[in-house]
Structure formats: structure tokens, C-alpha cells
N, C-alpha and C positions, 0 to 999 in steps of 0.2 A: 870495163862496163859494170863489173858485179862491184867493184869500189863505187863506183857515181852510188850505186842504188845504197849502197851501205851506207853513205853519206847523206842522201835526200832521205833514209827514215830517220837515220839521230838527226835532219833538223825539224824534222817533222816532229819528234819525239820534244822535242826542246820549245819548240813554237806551243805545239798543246800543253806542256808544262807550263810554259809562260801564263796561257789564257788561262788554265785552273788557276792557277796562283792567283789571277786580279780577280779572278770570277769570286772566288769561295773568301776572297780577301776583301769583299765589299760587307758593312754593316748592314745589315738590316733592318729595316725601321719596325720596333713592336708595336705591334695591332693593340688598342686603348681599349681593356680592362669592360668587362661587359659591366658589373658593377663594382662598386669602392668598397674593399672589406672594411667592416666593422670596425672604428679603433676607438680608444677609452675616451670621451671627452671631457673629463674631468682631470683635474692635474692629480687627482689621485681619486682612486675608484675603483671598486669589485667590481669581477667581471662574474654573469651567472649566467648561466643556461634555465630558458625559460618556455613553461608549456600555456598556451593562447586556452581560457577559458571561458565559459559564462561567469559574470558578474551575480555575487549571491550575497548577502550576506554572514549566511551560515553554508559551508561545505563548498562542493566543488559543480558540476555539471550535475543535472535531474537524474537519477540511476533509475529506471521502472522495474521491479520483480513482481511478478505474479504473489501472492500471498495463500494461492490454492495452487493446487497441480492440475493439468490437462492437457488433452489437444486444442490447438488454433483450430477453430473453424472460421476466423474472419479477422482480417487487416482494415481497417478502415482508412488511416493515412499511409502517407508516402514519404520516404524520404526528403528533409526541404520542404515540406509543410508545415504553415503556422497553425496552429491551432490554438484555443483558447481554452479553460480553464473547466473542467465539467467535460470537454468532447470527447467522447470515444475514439478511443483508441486500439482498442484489439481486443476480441471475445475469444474464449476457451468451452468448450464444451461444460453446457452445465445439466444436461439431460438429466442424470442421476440427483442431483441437487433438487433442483426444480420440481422432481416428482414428490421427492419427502418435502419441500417447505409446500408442495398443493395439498399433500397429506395432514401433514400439520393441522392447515389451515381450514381443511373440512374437520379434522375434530373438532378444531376450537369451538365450529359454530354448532355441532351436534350438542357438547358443553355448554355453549350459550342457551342452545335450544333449551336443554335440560333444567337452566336456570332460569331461564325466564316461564318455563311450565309449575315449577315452584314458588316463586315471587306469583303466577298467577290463583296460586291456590285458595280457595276452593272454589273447582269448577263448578258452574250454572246447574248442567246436569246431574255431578256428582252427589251435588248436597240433594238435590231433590230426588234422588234416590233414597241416600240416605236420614231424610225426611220420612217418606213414605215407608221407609219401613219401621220408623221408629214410630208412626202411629199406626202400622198394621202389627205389631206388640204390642201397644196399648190395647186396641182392641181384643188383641186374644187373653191379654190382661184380665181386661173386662166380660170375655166371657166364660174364663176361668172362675173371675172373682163371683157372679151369678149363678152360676153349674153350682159353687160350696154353700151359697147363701140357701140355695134351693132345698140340695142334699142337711146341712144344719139345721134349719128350721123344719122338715121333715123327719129327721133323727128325736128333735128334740119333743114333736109330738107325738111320735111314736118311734120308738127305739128297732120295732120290729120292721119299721116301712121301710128302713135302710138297714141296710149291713153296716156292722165296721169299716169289712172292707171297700167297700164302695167309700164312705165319709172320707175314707186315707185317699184313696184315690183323688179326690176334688181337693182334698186338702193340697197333694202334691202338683197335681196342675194346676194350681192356682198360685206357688209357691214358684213352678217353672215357667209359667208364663209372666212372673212379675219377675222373675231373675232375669229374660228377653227380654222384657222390657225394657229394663233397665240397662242393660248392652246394646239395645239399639240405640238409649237415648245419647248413653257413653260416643258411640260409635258417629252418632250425628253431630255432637260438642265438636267430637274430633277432626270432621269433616270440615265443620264450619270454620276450626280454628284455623286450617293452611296446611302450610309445612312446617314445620320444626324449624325455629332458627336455625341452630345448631346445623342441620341438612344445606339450610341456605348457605351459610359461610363455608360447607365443607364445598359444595358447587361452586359457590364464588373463588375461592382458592385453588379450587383445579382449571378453572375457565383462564384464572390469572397467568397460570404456571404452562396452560396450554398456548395463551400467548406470547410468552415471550421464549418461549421453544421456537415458534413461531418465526418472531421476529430475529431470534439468533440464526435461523435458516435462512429468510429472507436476504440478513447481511451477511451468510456464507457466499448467497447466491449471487449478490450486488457483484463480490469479486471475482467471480468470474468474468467479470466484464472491466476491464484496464482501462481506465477513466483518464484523464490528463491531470494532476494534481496544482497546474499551475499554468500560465499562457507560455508560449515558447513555441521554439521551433524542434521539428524532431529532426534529429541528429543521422542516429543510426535504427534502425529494426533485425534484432538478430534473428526473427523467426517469421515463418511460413507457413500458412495454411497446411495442416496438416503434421507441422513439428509436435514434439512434445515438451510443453514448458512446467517448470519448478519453482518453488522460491527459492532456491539456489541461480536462476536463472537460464538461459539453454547454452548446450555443449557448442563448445567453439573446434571442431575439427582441428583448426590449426595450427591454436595455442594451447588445444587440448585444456581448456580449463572453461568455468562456464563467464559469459557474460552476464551483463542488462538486456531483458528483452528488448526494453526501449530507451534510448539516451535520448536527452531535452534541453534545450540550453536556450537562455534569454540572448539573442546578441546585440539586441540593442543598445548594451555597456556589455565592452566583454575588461577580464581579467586578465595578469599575465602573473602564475606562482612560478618564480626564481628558486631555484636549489640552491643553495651559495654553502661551498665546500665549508668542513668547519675549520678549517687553517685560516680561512679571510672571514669567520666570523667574527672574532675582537677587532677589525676593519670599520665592523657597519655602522656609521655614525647614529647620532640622536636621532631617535623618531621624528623630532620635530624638523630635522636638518637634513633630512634624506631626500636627495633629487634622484631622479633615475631614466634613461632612456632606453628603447627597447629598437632594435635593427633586424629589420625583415631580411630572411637570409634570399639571397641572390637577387639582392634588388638597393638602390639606393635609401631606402623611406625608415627616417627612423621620426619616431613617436614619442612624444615625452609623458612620462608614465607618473599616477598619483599613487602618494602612498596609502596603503590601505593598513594591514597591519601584520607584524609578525608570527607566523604560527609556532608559538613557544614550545616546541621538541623538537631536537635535532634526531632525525632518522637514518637508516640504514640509505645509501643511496641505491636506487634500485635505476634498471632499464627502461626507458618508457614505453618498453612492450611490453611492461607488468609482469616480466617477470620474474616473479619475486625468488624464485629459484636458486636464482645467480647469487652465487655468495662474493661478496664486494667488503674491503676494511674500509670505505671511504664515509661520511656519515653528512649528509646536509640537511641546514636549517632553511624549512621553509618562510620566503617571503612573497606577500602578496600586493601586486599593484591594480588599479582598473585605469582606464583609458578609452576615447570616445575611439570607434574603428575608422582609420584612415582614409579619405573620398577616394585618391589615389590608386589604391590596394584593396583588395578583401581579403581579411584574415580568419582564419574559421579554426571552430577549439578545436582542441590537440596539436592545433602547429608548434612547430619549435620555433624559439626567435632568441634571440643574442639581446642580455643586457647589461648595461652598464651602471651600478649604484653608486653615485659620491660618496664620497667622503667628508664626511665635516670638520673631522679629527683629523690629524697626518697620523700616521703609522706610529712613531715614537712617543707620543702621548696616552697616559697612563690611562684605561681604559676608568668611565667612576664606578665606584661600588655601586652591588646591587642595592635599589632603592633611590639611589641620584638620581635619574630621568634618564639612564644610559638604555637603550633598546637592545637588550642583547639577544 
């Protein structure tokens, strides 16, 4: 009995070996590839790593910094909003500003006041002040000049009718009332004449100097308020009601370094800048002969890309988390392409995408000197 059983597990043992065997012995059929990798489609071709931007003529995406310091007290867009050229974009505190260019701008016009009470000289009233009293001198003039004529021709008929001193006396007030006189007339000339150029032009040139104190405040003041420099869309906003922003731009927590308060980009044409290592720089054919496609990563779509032009320094290759930190011996030359964005797909800047640049040249051919039409 205990043989039978010894015998019915080794066949049993032998049977389930058998069925592992066919079981684990059958292929598999593999599951098709969610998308086709990337591959060169030129029979000779650079391959680059490339970052999705706005289309510009000059630079890369719209960078925005503050050009003053402050707090956010107001966002006006959103992320994914178009806006156009002129629109507010985001205020900072200008409270302190604000109050010296109001300051400013009430002296100016206290200045102006000042100048235009000079330009208005002489006043209606003042001259006729100084009228009336330049003929209430004359008159005292005149009864000076009568008082001596009196005392003289009394002296002169009789010497004893008058004293000396008395004649001295008429003599002298009549010597001081024609020297008033004559100060008031002085003092009416002067009246009627204004103001003093010289007074004029020294107001005019403080009035000048007070405005454009003025207007250098006003445009401190403009920048507090973060304008759109251009139509686009806003990208990113690294700040918050209530952040504190620089023109260095505001601190980034988590790259610890600061960014753009606001990023902006056109996408109506975007761009794609290729790094292209510098071992397959002597590769890159003629400017004029350069094809290039771009392959959206995890997905079939690729793009065929227009040249646009080379950016003439080869750079340190850096992370495209900017950080520039990283010490790297590798060095790439930037190249830039633009391209209409695909109906298919949306591609949005900063994406990465895989591309591939013909070659016009093969490899073995002598690159031409600088000056031939070679794009290096």
C-alpha cells in the first residue's frame, strides 16, 4: 500500500512537470508598442535634444521683473490668459511713491503760481499805491518848497523877522521832502516796471526743474504697476498677493534661486532651440541645406521644423532646471528652429522634444573654411 502511494505522487510529480514544461514553453505574443521611438530619418543626421519655445525674433520667451521693489497688492491675470499689449498685469505697492510724486506736483504748481504772479507784474492795486504816494511827496515837496520861499523872502526883508535858524530849518525840509519825493517817484518807475527778468528766468528754471522731478516720479510711479510689453499669453506667475518682489525677481523655494515674476510667450508660431553636443558640431550641414524634424516624446507626431538661425557660441551644457550649479565638461551649440503647432497635439514652451538635423555633407567631407557659406 505505501508503494502504490509512492508511486501515484512520482506520477503525479511527473504529469505537473510535463504541463509546466508546455505551459511556460508556449511564446507569448508582445503587446504593440504604445508609441514608435524616435529614429534618424535622414540617412545621415544629428540627433539633439530640444526645448518647445515662443517664437521671437530676438531672445527666448517674455521674462517680466519688477524694475522697483515691493509687495503684490494685486494680480490682475491668470494663468492661460491672453492678453494684449498695454494690459495690466500686476501692481505692487506704491503708496510711498505716490505720495512724493502728489508732493512733487503741488510744488510745481505753487512755482508756477509764483511765476505766473511775476509775469503778472505790476499789479492794478500795487501801482496805484505806489502812484499815490509818489504824488503825496510831491505835495509835501510843494509845501516844503512854499514853507522856504515864505521864510526867504522874509529873511531877505528883514533879517531880524527870521532867525537863521529857522531859514536852515525850511531850507532842510524842503531838501527832505524833494529827496521823498524823489524815492517815491524812483519806487513807482519801479513798480510799473514788473519784475526783474533775471527773477523771471530764475522762476522759470525752478518751475522747469520742479517738473521734471515731477515727471521722473510719475515714471517711478508708472512701474509699479507691471504692464504687458507685448500680446501673448501668460505662461507662469511666480507671485502672490502679498509676496515680496525685486528686480532680481521673487524667491523660488525650491530651486532656491529667484525667478520671472511673469513669463509670456507668443504661441501662435512657437520655436524649438536644439543643443547639439559640440563632437556632431562639424556634422551640421549649410545653412542653406539644413532639414530638420522634431518627435513629440510619447507619442507618434513628428513635425518638420524651419530653419531659423544659429546662435553663434557654443556653451556650457547646462540641466534644463537651470541649474546652472552643475558642473558639466560637455559644451553645446545652440540651434534654432520655428514651426506652425501641430492640430493633432498641443505643445507648450519648455517641453522637451527629440530632433533630428540632416545632413547635407556625409561625415567624411572636409568641413569649408570659415567665410565659404559653411554654418558653423
Amino acid at each position: 500500500m505505501r508503494n502504490k502511494l509512492v508511486f501515484s505522487l512520482v506520477g503525479l510529480g511527473l504529469a505537473g512537470g510535463f504541463v509546466s514544461a508546455y505551459v511556460y514553453g508556449q511564446k507569448s505574443v508582445p503587446q504593440p508598442p504604445v508609441f514608435t521611438p524616435p529614429s534618424n530619418p535622414f540617412v545621415s543626421g544629428v540627433y539633439a535634444e530640444g526645448i518647445v519655445e515662443s517664437y521671437q525674433e530676438h531672445g527666448q520667451n517674455t521674462n517680466i521683473f519688477p524694475e522697483v521693489t515691493g509687495v503684490v497688492v494685486d494680480v490682475r491675470v491668470n494663468e492661460g490668459q491672453h492678453v494684449a499689449k498695454g494690459d495690466v498685469l500686476l501692481a505692487l505697492d506704491d503708496s510711498v511713491q505716490r505720495a512724493t510724486t502728489e508732493q512733487l506736483a503741488a510744488q510745481t504748481l505753487a512755482a508756477q503760481a509764483v511765476l505766473d504772479e511775476l509775469r503778472a507784474e505790476p499789479r492794478r492795486e500795487t501801482l496805484a499805491v505806489a502812484k499815490s504816494q509818489a504824488d503825496l511827496a510831491a505835495a509835501n515837496e510843494k509845501t516844503a518848497k512854499d514853507a522856504l520861499d515864505k521864510a526867504q523872502r522874509a529873511h531877505d526883508l528883514d533879517p531880524r523877522s527870521v532867525s537863521k535858524q529857522e531859514l536852515d530849518n525850511a531850507i532842510n525840509a524842503f531838501e527832505s521832502a524833494r529827496a521823498s519825493h524823489d524815492v517815491a517817484k524812483r519806487q513807482y518807475e519801479l513798480t510799473k516796471a514788473g519784475a526783474w527778468i533775471y527773477d523771471i528766468r530764475n522762476q522759470e528754471r525752478q518751475v522747469e526743474a520742479l517738473r521734471k522731478q515731477t515727471a521722473s516720479a510719475q515714471a517711478l510711479l508708472d512701474k509699479y504697476t507691471l504692464r504687458a510689453p507685448r500680446g501673448g499669453r501668460v505662461m507662469t506667475i511666480g507671485s502672490a498677493v502679498g509676496s515680496y518682489a525685486s528686480p532680481q525677481g521673487v524667491y523660488n523655494p525650491y530651486t532656491q534661486g529667484f525667478d520671472p515674476i511673469i513669463t509670456m510667450a507668443d504661441e501662435t508660431t512657437l520655436a524649438v532651440r536644439c543643443y547639439v553636443d559640440e563632437v556632431l558640431v562639424p556634422r551640421l550641414p549649410d545653412a542653406t541645406k539644413v532639414a530638420a524634424h522634431l518627435f513629440v516624446r510619447g507619442t507618434n507626431i513628428s513635425v518638420p521644423l524651419q530653419f531659423v538661425r544659429v546662435q553663434p557660441f557654443v556653451t556650457p551644457k547646462i540641466e534644463l532646471s537651470n541649474a546652472r550649479t552643475e558642473k558639466v565638461d560637455l559644451r553645446v551649440l545652440p540651434v534654432l528652429f520655428r514651426f506652425a503647432p501641430p492640430a493633432e497635439t498641443t505643445l507648450y514652451p519648455g517641453q522637451l522634444v527629440d530632433v533630428y538635423i540632416g545632413a547635407g555633407v556625409p561625415p567624411t567631407t572636409t568641413l569649408a573654411r570659415p567665410g565659404q557659406g559653411r554654418q558653423r
